[in-house]
C-alpha positions, 0 to 999 in steps of 0.5 A: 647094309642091306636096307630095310631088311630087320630080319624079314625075307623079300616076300614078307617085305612085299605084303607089308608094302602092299598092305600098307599101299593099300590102306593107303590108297583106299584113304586117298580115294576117301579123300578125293572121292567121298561118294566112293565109301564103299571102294574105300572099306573094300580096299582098306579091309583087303589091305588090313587082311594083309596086314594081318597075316604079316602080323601073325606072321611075325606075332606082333600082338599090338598089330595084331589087335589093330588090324582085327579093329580095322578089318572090323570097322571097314566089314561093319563100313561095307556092310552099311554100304552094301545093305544097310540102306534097304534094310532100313528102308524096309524097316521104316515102310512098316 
């Protein structure tokens, strides 16, 4: 038997683990250090992004959807972070 393999070759086998591993660490982070939310949505959109290519990759549909709503809840997240402060700050000194 050779594992885990269901038909998939070793470097599809990494980026799913990667991806995942990174999803995950990124919601660690979140865990242990919430001052860190950008972090977090950085590193889980990276890890949605992989997760996505293996996705298409394989044409898994139901996948597929979720990681377009990950990758778009975690660009709209850092986004927040990143300009979403100044933009509101200028917008309320009017």
């Amino acid at each position: 038997m050779d594992g885990f393999s269901w038909n998939l070759s070793a470097t599809e086998q990494w980026l799913g683990l990667l991806g995942s591993s990174l999803v995950l660490i990124a919601y660690a982070i979140t865990v242990a250090r919430p001052e860190k939310r950008g972090v977090y949505c950085a590193i889980s959109l990276a890890g949605g992004v992989v997760l996505l290519v293996v996705a298409v990759i394989y044409r898994n549909l139901g996948l597929i959807l979720l990681e377009i709503a990950w990758i778009s809840i975690n660009s709209w997240g850092l986004w927040k972070v990143l300009w979403g402060p100044s933009l509101s700050a200028s917008s309320t000194s009017k």
